[in-house]
NUDRENSE-982738 format. One line per field, with one value per residue (C-alpha): x, y, z; chain; residue in three letters. Coordinates in nm, 2 decimals. Layout:
BEGIN
px: c(X_...) .
py: c(Y_...) .
pz: c(Z_...) .
ch: c(A_...) .
aa: c(ALA_...) .
END
This chain:
BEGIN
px: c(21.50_21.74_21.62_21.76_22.09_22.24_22.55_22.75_23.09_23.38_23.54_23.95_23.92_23.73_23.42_23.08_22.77_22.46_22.18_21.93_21.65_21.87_22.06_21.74_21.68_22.02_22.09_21.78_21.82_22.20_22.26_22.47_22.74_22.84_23.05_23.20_23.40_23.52_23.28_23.40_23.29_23.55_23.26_23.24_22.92_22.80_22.57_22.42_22.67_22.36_22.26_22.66_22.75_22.55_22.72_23.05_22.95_22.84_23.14_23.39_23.22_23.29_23.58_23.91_24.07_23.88_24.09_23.78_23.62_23.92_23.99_23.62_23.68_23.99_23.82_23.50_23.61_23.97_23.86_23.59_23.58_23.38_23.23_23.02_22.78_22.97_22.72_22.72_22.60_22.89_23.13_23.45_23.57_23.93_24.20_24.29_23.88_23.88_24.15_24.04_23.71_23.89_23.69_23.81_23.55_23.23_23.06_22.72_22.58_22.33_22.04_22.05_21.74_21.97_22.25_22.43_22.69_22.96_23.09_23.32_23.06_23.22_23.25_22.86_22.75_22.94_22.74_22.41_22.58_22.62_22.29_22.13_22.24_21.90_21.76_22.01_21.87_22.13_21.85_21.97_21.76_21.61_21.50_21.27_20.89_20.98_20.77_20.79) .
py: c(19.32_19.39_19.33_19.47_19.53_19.87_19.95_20.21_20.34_20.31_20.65_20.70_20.66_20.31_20.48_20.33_20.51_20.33_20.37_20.61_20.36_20.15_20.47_20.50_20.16_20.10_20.41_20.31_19.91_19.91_20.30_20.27_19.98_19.74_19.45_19.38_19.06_18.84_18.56_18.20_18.33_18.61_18.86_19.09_19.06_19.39_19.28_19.52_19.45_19.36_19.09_18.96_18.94_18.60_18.47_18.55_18.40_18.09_18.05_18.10_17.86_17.60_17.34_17.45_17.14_17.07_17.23_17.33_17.48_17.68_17.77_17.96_18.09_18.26_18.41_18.51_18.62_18.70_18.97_19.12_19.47_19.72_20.01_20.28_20.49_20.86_21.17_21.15_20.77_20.62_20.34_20.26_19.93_19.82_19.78_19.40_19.32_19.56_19.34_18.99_19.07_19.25_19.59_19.82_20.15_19.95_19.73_19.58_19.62_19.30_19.28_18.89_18.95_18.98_19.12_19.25_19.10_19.33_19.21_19.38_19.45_19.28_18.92_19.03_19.03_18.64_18.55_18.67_18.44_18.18_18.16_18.11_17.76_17.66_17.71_17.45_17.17_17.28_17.27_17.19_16.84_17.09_17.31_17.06_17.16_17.49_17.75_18.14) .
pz: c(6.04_5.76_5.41_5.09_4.91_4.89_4.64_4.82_4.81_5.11_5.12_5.09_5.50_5.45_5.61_5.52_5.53_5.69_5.47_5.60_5.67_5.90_6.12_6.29_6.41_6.50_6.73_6.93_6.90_7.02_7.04_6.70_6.83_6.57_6.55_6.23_6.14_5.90_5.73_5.59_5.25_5.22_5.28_5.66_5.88_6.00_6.34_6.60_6.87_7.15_6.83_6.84_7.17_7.25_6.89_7.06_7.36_7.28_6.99_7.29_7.50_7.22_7.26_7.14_7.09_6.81_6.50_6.28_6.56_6.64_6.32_6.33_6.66_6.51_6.22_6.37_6.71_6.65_6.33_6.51_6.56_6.71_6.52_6.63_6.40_6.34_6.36_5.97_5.98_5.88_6.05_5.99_5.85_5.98_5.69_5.85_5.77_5.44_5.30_5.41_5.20_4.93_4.95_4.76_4.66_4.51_4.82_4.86_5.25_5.15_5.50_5.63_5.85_6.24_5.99_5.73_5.46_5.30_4.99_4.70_4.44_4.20_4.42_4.50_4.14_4.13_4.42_4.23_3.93_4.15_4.30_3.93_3.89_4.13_3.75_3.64_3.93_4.19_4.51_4.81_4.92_5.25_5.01_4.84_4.85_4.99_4.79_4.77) .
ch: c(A_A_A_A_A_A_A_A_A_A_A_A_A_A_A_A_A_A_A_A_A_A_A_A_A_A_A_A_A_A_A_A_A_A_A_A_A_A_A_A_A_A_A_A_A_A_A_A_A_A_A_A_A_A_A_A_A_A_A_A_A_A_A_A_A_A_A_A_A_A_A_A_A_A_A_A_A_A_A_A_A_A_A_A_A_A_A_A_A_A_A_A_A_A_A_A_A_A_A_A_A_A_A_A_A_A_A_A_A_A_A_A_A_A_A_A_A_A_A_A_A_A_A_A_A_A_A_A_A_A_A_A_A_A_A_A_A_A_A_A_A_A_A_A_A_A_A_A) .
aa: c(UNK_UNK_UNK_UNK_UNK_UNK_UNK_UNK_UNK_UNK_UNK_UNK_UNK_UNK_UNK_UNK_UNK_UNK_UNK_UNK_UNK_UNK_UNK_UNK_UNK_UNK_UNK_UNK_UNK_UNK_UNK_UNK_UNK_UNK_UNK_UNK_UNK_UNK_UNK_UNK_UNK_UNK_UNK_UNK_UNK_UNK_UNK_UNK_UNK_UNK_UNK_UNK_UNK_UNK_UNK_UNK_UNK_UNK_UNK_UNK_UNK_UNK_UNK_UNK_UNK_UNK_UNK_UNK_UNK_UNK_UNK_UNK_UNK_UNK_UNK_UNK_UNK_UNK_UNK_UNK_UNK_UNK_UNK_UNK_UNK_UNK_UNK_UNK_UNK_UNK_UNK_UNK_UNK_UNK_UNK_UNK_UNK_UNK_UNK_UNK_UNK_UNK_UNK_UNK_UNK_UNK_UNK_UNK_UNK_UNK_UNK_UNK_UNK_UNK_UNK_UNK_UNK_UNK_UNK_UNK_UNK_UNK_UNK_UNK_UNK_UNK_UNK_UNK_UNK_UNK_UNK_UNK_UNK_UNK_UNK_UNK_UNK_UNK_UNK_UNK_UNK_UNK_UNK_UNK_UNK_UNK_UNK_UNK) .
END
């Protein structure tokens, strides 16, 4: 399970190292494979590739006649990329997916439980923003009654 943010810095290759606590779990969970792709929200998703593969599966068995559902195909399935953990930890992220989510140096790797999101720090501190107008009355009606 991935929990946590980390702010960490994309080298001039577009390498990103892992965070130590998760290099462990991922060379014995998936022996370091990763699949990264693109996300709706202009951010990448980072999943173990034995965690992805049943995503891809089922988003391929979907109907392709229907445009939104193509249109997802496209981004989800089309950006993906394989990645593999280097002896130093680190993966690389593709230019085409560094460039859909506008990484430049500054990222946040942010742990979605099965995951990981990759956002430009500075479109990661908006999110952060963003998620502050729940103080404002902004729930979402199946959030009602849920308590932490």
């Amino acid at each position: 399970m991935f929990r946590g943010i980390s702010s960490l810095n994309l080298d001039s290759k577009g390498r990103l190292a892992v965070p130590t606590r998760h290099r462990d779990f991922l060379q014995s969970y998936c022996e370091g494979r990763l699949v990264v792709t693109a996300d709706p929200s202009q951010c990448l998703l980072v999943y173990p590739a034995c965690d992805w593969e049943p995503i891809e599966k089922k988003l391929n068995s979907l109907s392709s006649f229907n445009p939104q559902t193509r249109s997802l195909q496209r981004l989800l399935v089309g950006m993906a990329s394989d990645a593999e953990l280097d002896s130093a930890g680190r993966i690389l992220i593709p230019t085409p997916l560094r460039q859909f989510a506008g990484l430049e140096k500054g990222v946040a790797l942010v742990g979605q439980g099965n995951k990981f999101e990759l956002w430009d720090e500075g479109k990661w501190n908006q999110q952060l923003a963003d998620a502050l107008v729940f103080r404002d009355g902004g729930m979402p009606p199946e959030l009602e009654g849920f308590s932490l």
